[in-house]
C-alpha positions as protocol buffer text, in pm:
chain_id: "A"
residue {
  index: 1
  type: UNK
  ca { x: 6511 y: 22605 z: 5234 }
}
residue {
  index: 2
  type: UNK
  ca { x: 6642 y: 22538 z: 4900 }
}
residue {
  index: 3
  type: UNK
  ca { x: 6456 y: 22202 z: 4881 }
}
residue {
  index: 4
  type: UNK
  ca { x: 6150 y: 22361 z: 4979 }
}
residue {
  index: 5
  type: UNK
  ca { x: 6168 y: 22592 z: 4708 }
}
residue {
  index: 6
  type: UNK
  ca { x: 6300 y: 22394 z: 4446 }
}
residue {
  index: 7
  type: UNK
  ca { x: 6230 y: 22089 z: 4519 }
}
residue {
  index: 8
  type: UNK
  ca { x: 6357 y: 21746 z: 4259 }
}
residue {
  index: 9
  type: UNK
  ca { x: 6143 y: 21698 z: 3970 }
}
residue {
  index: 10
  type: UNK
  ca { x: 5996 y: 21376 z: 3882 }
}
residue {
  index: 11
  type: UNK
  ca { x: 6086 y: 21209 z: 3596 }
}
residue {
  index: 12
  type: UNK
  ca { x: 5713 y: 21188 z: 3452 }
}
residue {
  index: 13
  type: UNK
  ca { x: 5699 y: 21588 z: 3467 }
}
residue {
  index: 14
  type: UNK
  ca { x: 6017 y: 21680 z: 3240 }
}
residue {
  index: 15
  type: UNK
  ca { x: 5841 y: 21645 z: 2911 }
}
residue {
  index: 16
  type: UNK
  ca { x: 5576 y: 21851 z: 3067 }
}
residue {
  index: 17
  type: UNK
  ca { x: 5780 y: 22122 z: 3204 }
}
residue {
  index: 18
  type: UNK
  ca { x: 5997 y: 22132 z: 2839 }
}
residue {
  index: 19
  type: UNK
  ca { x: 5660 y: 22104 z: 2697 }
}
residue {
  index: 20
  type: UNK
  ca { x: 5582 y: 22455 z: 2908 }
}
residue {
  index: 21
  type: UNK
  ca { x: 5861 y: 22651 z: 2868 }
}
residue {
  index: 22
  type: UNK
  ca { x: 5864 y: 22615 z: 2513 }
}
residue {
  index: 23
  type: UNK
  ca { x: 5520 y: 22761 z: 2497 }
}
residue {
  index: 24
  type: UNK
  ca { x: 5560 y: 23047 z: 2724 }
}
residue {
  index: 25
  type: UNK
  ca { x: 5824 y: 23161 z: 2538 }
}
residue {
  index: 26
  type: UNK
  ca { x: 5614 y: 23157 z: 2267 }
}
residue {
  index: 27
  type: UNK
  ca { x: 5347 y: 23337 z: 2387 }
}
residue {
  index: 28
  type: UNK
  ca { x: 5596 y: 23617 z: 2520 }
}
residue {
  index: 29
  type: UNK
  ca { x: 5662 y: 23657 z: 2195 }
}
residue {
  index: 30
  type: UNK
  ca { x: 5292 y: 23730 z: 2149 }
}
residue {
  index: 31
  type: UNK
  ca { x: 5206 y: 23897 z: 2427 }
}
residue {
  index: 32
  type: UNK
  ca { x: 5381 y: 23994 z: 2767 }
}
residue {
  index: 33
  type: UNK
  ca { x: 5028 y: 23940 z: 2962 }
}
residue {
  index: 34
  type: UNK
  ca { x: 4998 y: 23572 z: 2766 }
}
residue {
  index: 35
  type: UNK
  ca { x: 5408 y: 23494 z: 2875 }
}
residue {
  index: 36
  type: UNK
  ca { x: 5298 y: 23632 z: 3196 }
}
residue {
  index: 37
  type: UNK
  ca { x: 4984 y: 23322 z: 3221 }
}
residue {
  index: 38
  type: UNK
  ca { x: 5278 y: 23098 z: 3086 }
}
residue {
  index: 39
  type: UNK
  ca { x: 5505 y: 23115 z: 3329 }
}
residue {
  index: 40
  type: UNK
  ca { x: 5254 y: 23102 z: 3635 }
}
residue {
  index: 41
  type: UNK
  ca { x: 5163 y: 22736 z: 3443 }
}
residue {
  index: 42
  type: UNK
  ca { x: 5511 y: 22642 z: 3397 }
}
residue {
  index: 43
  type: UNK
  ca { x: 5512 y: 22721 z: 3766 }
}
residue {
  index: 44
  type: UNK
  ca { x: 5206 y: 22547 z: 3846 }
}
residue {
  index: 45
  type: UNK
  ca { x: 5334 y: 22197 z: 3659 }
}
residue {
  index: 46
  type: UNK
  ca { x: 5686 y: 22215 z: 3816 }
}
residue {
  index: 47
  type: UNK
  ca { x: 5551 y: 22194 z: 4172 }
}
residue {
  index: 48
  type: UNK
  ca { x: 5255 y: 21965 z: 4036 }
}
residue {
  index: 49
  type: UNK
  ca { x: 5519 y: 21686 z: 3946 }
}
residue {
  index: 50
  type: UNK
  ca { x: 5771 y: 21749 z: 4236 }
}
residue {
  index: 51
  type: UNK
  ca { x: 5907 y: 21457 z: 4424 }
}
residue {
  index: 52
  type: UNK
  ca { x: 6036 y: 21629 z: 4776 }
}
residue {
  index: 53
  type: UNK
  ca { x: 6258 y: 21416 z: 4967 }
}
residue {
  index: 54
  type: UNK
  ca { x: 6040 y: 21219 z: 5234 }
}
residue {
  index: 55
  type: UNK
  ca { x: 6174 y: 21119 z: 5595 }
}
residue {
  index: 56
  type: UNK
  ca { x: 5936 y: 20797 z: 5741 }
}
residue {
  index: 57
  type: UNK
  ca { x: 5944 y: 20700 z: 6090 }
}
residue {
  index: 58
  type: UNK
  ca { x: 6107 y: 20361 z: 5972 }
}
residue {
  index: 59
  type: UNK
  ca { x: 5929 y: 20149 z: 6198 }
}
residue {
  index: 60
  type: UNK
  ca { x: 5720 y: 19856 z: 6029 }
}
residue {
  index: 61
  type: UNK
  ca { x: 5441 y: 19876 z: 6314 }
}
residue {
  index: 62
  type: UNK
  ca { x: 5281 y: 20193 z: 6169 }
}
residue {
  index: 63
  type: UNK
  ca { x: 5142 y: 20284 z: 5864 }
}
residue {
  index: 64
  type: UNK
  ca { x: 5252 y: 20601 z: 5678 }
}
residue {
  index: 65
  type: UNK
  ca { x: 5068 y: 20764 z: 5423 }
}
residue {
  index: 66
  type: UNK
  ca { x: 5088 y: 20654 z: 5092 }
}
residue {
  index: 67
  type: UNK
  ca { x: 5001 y: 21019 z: 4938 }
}
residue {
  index: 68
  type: UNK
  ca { x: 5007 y: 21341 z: 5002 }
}
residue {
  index: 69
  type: UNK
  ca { x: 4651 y: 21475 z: 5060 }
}
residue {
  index: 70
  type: UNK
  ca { x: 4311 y: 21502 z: 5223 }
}
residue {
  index: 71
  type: UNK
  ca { x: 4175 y: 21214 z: 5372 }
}
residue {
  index: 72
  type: UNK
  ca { x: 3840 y: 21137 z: 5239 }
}
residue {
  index: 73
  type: UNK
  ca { x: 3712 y: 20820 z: 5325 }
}
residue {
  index: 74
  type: UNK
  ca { x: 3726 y: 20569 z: 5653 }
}
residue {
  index: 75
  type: UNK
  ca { x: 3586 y: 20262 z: 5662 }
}
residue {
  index: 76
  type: UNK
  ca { x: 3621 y: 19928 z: 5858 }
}
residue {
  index: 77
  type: UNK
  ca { x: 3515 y: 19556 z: 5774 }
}
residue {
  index: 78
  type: UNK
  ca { x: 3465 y: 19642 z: 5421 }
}
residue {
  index: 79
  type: UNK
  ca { x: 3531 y: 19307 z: 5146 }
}
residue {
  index: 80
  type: UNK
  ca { x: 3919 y: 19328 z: 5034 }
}
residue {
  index: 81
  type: UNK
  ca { x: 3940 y: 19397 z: 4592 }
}
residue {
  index: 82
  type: UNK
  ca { x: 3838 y: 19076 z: 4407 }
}
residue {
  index: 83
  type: UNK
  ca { x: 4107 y: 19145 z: 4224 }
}
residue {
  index: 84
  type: UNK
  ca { x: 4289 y: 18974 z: 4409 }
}
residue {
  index: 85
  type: UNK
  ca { x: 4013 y: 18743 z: 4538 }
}
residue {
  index: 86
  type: UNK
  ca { x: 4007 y: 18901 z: 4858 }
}
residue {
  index: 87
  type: UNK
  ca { x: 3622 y: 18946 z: 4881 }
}
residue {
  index: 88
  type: UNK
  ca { x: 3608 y: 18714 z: 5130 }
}
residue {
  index: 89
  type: UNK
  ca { x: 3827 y: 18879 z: 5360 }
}
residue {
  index: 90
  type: UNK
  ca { x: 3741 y: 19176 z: 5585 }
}
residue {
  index: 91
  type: UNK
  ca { x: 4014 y: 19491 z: 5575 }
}
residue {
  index: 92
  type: UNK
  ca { x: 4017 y: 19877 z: 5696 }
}
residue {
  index: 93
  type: UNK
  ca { x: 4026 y: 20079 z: 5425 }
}
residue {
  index: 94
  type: UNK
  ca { x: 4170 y: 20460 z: 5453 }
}
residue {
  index: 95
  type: UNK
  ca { x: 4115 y: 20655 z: 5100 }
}
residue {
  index: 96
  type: UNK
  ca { x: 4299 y: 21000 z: 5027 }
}
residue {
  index: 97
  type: UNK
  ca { x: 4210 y: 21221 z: 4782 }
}
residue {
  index: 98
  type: UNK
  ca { x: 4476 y: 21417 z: 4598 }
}
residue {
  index: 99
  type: UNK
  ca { x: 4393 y: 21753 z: 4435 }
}
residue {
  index: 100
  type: UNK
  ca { x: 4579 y: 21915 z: 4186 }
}
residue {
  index: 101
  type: UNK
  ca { x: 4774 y: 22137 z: 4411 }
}
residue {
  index: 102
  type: UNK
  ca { x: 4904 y: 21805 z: 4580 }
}
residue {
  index: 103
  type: UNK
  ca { x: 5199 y: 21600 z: 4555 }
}
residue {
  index: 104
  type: UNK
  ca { x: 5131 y: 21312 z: 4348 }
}
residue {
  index: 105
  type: UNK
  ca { x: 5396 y: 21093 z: 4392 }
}
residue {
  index: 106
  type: UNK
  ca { x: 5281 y: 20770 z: 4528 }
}
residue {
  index: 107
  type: UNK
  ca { x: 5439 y: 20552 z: 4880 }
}
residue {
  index: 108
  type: UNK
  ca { x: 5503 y: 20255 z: 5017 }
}
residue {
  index: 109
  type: UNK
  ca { x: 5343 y: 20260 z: 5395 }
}
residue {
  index: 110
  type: UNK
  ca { x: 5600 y: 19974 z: 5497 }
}
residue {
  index: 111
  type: UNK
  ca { x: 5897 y: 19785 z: 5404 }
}
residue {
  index: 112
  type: UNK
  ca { x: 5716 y: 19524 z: 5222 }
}
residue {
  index: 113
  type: UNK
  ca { x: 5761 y: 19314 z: 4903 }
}
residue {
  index: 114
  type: UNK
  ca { x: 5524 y: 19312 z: 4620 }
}
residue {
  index: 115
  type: UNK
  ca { x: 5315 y: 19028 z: 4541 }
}
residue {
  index: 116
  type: UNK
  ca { x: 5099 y: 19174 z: 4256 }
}
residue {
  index: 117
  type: UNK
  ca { x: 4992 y: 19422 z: 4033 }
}
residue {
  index: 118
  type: UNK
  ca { x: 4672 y: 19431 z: 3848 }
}
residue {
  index: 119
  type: UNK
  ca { x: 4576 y: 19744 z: 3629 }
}
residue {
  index: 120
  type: UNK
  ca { x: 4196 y: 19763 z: 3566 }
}
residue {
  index: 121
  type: UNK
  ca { x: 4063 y: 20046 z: 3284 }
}
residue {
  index: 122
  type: UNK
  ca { x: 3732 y: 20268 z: 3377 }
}
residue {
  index: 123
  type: UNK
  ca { x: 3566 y: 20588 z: 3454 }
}
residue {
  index: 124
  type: UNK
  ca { x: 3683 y: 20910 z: 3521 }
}
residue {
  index: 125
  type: UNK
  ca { x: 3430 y: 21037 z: 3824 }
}
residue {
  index: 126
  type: UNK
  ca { x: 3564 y: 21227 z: 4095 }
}
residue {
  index: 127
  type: UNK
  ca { x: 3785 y: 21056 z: 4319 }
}
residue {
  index: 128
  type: UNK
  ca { x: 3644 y: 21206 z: 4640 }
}
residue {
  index: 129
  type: UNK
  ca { x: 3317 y: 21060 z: 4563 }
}
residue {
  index: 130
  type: UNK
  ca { x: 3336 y: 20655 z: 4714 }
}
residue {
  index: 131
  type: UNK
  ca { x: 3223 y: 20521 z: 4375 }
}
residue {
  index: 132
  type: UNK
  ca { x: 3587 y: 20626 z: 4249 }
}
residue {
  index: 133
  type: UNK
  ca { x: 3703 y: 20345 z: 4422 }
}
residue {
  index: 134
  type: UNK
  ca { x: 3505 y: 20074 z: 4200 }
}
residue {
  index: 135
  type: UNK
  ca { x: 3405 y: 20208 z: 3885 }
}
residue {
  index: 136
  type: UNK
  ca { x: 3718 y: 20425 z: 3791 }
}
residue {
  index: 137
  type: UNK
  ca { x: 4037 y: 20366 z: 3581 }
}
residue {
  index: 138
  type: UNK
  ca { x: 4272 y: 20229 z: 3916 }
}
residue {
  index: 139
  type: UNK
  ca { x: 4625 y: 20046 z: 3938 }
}
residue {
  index: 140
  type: UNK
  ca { x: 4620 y: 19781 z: 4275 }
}
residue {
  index: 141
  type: UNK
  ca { x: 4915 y: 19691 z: 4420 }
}
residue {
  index: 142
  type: UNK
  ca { x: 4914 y: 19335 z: 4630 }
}
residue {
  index: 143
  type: UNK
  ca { x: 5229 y: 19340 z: 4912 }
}
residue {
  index: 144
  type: UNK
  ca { x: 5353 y: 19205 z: 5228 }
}
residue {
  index: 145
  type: UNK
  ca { x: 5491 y: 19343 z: 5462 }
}
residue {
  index: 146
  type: UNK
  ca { x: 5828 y: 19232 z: 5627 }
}
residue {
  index: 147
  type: UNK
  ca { x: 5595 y: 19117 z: 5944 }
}
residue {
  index: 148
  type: UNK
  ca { x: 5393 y: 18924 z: 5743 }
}
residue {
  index: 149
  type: UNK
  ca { x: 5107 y: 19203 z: 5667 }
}
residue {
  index: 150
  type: UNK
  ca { x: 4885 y: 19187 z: 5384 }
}
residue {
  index: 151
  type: UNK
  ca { x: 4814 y: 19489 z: 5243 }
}
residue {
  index: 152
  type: UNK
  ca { x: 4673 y: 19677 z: 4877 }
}
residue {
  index: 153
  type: UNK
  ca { x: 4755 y: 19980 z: 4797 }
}
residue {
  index: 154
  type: UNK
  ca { x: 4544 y: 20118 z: 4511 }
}
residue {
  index: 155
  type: UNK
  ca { x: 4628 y: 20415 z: 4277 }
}
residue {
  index: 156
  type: UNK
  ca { x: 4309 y: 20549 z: 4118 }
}
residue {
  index: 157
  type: UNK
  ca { x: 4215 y: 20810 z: 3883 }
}
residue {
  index: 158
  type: UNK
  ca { x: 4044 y: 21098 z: 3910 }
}
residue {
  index: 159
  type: UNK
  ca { x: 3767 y: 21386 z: 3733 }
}
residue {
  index: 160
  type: UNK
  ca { x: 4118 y: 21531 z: 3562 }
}
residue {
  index: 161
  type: UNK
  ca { x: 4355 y: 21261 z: 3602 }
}
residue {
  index: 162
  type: UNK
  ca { x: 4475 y: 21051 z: 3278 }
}
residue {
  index: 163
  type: UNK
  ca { x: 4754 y: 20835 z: 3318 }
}
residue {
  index: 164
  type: UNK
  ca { x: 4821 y: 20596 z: 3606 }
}
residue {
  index: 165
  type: UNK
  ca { x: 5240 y: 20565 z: 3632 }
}
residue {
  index: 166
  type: UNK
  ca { x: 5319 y: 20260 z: 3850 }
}
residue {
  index: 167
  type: UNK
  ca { x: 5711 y: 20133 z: 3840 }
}
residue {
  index: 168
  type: UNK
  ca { x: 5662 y: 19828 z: 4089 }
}
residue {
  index: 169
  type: UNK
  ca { x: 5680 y: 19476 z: 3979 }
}
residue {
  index: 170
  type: UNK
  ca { x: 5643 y: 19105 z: 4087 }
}
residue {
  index: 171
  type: UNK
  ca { x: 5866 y: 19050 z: 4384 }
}
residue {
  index: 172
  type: UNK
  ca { x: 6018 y: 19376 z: 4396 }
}
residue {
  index: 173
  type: UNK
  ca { x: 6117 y: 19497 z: 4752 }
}
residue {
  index: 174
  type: UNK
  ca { x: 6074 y: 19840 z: 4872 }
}
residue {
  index: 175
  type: UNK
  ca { x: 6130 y: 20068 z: 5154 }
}
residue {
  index: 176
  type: UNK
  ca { x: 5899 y: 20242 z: 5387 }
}
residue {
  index: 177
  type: UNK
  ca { x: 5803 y: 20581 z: 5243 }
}
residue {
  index: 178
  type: UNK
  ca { x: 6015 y: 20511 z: 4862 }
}
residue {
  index: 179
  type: UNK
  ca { x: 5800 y: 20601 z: 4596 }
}
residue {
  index: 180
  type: UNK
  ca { x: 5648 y: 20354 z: 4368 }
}
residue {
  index: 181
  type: UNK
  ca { x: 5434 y: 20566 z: 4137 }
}
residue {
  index: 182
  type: UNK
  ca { x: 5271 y: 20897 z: 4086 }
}
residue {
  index: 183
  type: UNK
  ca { x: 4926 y: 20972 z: 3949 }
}
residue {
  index: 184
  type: UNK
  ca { x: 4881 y: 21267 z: 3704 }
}
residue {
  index: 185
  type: UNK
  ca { x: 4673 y: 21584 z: 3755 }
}
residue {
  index: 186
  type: UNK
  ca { x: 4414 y: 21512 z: 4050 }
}
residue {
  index: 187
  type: UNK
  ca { x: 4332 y: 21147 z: 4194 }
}
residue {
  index: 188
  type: UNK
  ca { x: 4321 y: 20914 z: 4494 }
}
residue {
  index: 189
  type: UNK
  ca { x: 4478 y: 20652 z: 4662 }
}
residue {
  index: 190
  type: UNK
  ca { x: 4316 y: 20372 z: 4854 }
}
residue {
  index: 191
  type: UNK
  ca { x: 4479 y: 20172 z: 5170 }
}
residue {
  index: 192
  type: UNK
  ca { x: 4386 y: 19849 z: 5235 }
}
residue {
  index: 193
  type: UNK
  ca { x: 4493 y: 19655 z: 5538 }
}
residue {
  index: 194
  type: UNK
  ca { x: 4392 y: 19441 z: 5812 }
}
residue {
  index: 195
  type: UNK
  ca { x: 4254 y: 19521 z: 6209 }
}
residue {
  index: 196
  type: UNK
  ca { x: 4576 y: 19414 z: 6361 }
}
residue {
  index: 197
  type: UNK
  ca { x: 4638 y: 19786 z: 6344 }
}
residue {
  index: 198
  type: UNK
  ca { x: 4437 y: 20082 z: 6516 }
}
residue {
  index: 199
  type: UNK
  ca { x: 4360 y: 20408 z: 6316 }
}
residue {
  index: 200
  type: UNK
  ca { x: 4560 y: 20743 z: 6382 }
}
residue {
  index: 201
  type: UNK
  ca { x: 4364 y: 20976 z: 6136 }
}
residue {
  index: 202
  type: UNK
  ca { x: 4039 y: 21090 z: 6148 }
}
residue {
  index: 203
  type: UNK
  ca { x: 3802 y: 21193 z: 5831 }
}
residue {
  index: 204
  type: UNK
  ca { x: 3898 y: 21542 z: 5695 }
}
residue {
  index: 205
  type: UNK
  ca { x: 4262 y: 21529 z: 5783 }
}
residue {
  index: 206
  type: UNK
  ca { x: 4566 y: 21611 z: 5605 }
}
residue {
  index: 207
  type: UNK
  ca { x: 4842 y: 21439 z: 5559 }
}
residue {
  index: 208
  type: UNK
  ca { x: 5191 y: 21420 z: 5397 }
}
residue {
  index: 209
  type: UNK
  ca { x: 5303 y: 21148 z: 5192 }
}
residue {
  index: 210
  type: UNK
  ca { x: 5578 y: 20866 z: 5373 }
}
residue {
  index: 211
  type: UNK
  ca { x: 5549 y: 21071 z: 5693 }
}
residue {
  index: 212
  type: UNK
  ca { x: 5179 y: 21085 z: 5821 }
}
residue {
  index: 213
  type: UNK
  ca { x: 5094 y: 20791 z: 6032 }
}
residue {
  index: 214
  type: UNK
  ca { x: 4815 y: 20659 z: 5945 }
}
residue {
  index: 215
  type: UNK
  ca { x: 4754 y: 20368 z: 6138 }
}
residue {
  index: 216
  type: UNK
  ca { x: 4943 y: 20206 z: 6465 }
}
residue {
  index: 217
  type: UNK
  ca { x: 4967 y: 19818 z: 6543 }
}
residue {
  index: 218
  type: UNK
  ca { x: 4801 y: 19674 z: 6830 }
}
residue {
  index: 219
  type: UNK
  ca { x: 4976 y: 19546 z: 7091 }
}
């Protein structure tokens, strides 16, 4: 219960949440009904940048979700990013759209080791909308997966969202469900991966971050 309450803070939101306090006490100085707005935003940015412990199925032939959040977008034999000159190839791709009420820390779906990272600058539309997904500000992530998977995971920003915080490099090797990033104040994460797996999730749905399965692999 105590985790659920007060969850650990992520690094990224301490400046913010120092930031906050500060302020509010300021503005109770001011004005009880202005400390009163202060505190439910101090509030409001402590559970913005929490970073609950996660528990994944730890089993490399599913999928978990790499965000916490709605799941927008569905689409097969779509043209993998050119970033990575994968426009040749054909991939599912599962988008999620993260609103500001949402977790934001980011999720490996599988143990995997990463073979890129390519940060590209751009727009700030909505993230639901499926434009997000090629003209806005996004971070991709190139891995493979201990089974040989390839797979993108792509952290893009949002209508509100400003800063893009990835922490994975070159060769780095991760867990399923550890955290590689988080995306500040509303945004979207993109899934990229290949038809040797079957969907679980359906358009609409919500799901939790290194738990949800989204996807199953064919036997």
């Amino acid at each position: 219960m105590l985790d659920i309450l007060l969850p650990k803070l992520h690094r990224e939101g301490q400046k913010f949440l120092v930031i906050s306090l500060i302020v509010t006490f300021i503005l109770m100085l001011v004005s009880k009904f202005l400390g009163l707005f202060g505190i439910v935003i101090t509030i409001w940015i402590f559970y913005f940048f929490r970073d609950p412990k996660r528990f994944p199925i730890k089993d490399n032939n599913y999928l978990v979700s790499p965000a916490d959040g709605m799941i927008c977008q569905i689409s097969d034999n779509v043209q993998g990013p050119k970033e990575f000159s994968l426009e040749n190839e054909k991939f599912i791709k599962v988008s999620i759209f993260m609103n500001v009420f949402d977790c934001h820390v980011n999720r490996f779906p599988i143990d995997c080791k990463v073979d890129e990272v390519f940060y590209k600058p751009g727009e700030y539309l909505n993230a639901s909308l499926d434009d997000a997904s090629l003209n806005n500000e996004r971070n991709l992530i190139k891995i493979t997966s201990t089974l040989k998977d390839k797979i993108v995971v792509t952290q893009v920003a949002g209508l509100v969202a400003r800063r893009i915080v990835s922490y994975c490099n070159n060769t780095d090797e991760y867990k399923q469900g550890q955290s590689f990033g988080i995306i500040r104040f509303g945004s979207r994460v993109d899934l990229f991966f290949s038809n040797k797996f079957e969907i679980l999730v359906r358009k609409g749905q919500t799901v939790t971050g290194g738990e949800s399965l989204l996807a199953k692999r064919k036997i």
